[in-house]
Z-matrix of the N, CA and C atoms (Angstrom, degrees):
N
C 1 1.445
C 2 1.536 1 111.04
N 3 1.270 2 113.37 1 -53.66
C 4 1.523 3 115.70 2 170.21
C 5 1.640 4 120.64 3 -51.91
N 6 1.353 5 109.20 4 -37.55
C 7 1.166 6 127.46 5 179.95
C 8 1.827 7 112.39 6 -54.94
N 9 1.484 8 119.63 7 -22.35
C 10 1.112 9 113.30 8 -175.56
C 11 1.453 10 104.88 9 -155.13
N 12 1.486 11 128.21 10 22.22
C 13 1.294 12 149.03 11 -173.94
C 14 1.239 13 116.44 12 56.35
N 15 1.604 14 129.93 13 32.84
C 16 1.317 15 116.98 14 -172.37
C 17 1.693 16 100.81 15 -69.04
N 18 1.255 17 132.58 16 126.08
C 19 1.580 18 132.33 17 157.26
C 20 1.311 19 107.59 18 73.54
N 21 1.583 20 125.11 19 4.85
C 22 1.371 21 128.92 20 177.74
C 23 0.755 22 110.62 21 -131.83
N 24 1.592 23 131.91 22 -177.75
C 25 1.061 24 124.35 23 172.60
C 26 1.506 25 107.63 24 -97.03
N 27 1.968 26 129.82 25 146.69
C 28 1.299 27 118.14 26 -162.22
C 29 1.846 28 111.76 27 -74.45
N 30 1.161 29 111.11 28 161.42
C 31 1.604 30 108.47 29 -167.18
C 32 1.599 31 103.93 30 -172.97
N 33 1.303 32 104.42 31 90.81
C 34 1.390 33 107.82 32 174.54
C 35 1.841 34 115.16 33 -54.66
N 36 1.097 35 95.70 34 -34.26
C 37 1.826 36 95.23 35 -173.36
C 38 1.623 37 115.05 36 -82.30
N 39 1.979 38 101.43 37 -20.01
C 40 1.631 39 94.56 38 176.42
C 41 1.743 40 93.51 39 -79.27
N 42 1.219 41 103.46 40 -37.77
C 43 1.801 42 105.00 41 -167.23
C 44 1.577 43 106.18 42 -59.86
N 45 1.389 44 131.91 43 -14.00
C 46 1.653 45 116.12 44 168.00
C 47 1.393 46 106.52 45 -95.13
N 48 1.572 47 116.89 46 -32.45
C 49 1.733 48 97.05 47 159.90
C 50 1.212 49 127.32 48 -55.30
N 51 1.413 50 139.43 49 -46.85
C 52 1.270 51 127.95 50 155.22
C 53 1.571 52 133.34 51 -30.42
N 54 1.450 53 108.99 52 -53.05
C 55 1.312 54 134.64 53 -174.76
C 56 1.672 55 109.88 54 -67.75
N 57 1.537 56 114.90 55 -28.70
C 58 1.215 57 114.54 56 177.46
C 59 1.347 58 123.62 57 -99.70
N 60 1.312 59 112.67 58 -4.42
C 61 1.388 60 136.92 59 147.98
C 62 1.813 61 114.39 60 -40.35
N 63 1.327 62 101.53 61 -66.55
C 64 1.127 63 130.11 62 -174.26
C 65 1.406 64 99.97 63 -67.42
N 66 0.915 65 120.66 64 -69.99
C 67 1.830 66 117.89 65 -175.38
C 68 1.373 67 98.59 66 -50.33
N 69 0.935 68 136.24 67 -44.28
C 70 1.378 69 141.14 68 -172.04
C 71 1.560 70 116.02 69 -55.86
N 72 1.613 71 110.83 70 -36.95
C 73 1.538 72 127.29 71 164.23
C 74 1.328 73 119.18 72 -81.15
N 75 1.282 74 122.78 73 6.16
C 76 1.470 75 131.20 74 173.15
C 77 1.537 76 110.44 75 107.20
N 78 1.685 77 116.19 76 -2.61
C 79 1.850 78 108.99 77 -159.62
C 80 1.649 79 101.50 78 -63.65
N 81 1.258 80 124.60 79 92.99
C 82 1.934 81 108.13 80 156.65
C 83 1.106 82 108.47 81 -37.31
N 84 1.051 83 133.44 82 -31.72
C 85 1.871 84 115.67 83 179.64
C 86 1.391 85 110.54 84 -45.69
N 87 1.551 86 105.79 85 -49.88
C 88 1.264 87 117.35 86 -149.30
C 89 1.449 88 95.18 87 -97.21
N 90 1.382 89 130.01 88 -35.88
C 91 1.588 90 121.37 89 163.78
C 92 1.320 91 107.78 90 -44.53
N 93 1.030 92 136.30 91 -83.08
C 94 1.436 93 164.51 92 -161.12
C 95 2.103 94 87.76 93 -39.01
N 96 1.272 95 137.06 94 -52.98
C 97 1.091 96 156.27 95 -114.07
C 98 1.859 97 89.87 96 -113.07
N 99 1.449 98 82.90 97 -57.26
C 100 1.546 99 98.53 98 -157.45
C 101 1.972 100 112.68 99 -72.70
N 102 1.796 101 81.51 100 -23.42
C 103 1.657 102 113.45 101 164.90
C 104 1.683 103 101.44 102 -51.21
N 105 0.885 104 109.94 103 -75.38
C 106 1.688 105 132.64 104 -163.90
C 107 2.051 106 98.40 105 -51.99
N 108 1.160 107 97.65 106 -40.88
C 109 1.733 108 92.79 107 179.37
C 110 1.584 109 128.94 108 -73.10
N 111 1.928 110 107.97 109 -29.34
C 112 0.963 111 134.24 110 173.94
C 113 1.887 112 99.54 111 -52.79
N 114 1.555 113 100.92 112 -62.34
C 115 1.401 114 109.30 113 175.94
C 116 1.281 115 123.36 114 -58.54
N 117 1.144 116 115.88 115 -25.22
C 118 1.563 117 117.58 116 175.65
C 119 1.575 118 127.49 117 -86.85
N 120 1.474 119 93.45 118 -14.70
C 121 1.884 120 110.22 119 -153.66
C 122 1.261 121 128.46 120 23.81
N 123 1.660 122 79.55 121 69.43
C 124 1.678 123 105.49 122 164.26
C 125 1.493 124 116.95 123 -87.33
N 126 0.853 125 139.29 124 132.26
C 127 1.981 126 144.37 125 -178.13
C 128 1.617 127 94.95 126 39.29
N 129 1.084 128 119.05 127 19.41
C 130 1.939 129 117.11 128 152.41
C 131 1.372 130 102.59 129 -164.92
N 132 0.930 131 109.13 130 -176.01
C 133 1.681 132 143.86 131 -146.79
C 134 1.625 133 86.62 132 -104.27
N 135 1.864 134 99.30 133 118.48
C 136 1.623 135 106.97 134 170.20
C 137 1.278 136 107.00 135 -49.14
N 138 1.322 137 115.67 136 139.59
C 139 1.074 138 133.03 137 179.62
C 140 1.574 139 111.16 138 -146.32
N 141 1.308 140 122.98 139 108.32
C 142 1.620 141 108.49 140 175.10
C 143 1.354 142 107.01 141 -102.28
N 144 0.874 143 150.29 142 -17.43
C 145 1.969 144 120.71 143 147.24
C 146 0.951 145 132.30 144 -77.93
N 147 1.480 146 113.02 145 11.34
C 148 1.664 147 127.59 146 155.39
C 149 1.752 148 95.51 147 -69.90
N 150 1.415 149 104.99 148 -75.46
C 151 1.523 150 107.72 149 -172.72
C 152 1.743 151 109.73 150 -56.86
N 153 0.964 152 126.78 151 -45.66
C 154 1.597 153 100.78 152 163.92
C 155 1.116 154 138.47 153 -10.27
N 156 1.655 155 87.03 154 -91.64
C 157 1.675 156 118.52 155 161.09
C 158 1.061 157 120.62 156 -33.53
N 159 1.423 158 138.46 157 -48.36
C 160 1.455 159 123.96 158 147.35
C 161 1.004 160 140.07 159 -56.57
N 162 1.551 161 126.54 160 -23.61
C 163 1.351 162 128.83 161 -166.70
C 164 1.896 163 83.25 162 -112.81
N 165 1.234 164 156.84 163 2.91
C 166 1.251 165 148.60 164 77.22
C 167 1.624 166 106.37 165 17.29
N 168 0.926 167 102.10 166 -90.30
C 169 1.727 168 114.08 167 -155.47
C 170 1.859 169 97.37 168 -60.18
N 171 1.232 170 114.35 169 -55.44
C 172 1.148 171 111.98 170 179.69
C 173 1.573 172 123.89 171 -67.51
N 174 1.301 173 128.67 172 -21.78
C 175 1.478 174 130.02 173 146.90
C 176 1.378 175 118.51 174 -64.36
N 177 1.654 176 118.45 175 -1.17
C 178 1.612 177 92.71 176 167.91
C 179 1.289 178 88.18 177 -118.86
N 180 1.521 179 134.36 178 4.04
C 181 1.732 180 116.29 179 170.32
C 182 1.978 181 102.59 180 -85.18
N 183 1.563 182 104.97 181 19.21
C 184 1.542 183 86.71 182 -169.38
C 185 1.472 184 141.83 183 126.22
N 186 1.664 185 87.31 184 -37.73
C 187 1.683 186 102.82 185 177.25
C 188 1.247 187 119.45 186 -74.78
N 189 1.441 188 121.63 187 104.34
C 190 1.721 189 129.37 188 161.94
C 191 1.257 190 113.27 189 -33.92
N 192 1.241 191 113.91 190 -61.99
C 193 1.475 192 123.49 191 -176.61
C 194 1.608 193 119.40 192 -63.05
N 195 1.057 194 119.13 193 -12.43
C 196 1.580 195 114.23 194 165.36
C 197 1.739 196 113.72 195 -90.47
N 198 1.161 197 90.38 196 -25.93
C 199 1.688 198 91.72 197 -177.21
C 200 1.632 199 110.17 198 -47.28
């Protein structure tokens, strides 16, 4: 929701605390997701072996799209 302002107000940095919550419980959505922000440095600091490592984790839970 934060991630794109549905009913909140928008917030890249609340939207990867949420999101890393979630990756953290196994969601590939949110691996795969949270991957893509690392790379972008959206609500954190680019980081590309942050985004790896997630999009890592989410290519072996499954996700095509992180591969």
């Amino acid at each position: 929701m934060y991630d794109r302002g549905e009913g909140v107000p928008e917030g890249d940095a609340k939207a990867v605390h949420w999101y890393r919550k979630a990756a953290e419980q196994g969601y590939t959505d949110a691996q795969f997701t949270l991957g893509g922000m690392y790379y972008k440095g959206e609500g954190v600091f680019e980081d590309y072996v942050q985004a790896y490592a997630w999009w890592n984790i989410a290519t072996t839970r499954g996700d095509k799209g992180a591969k």
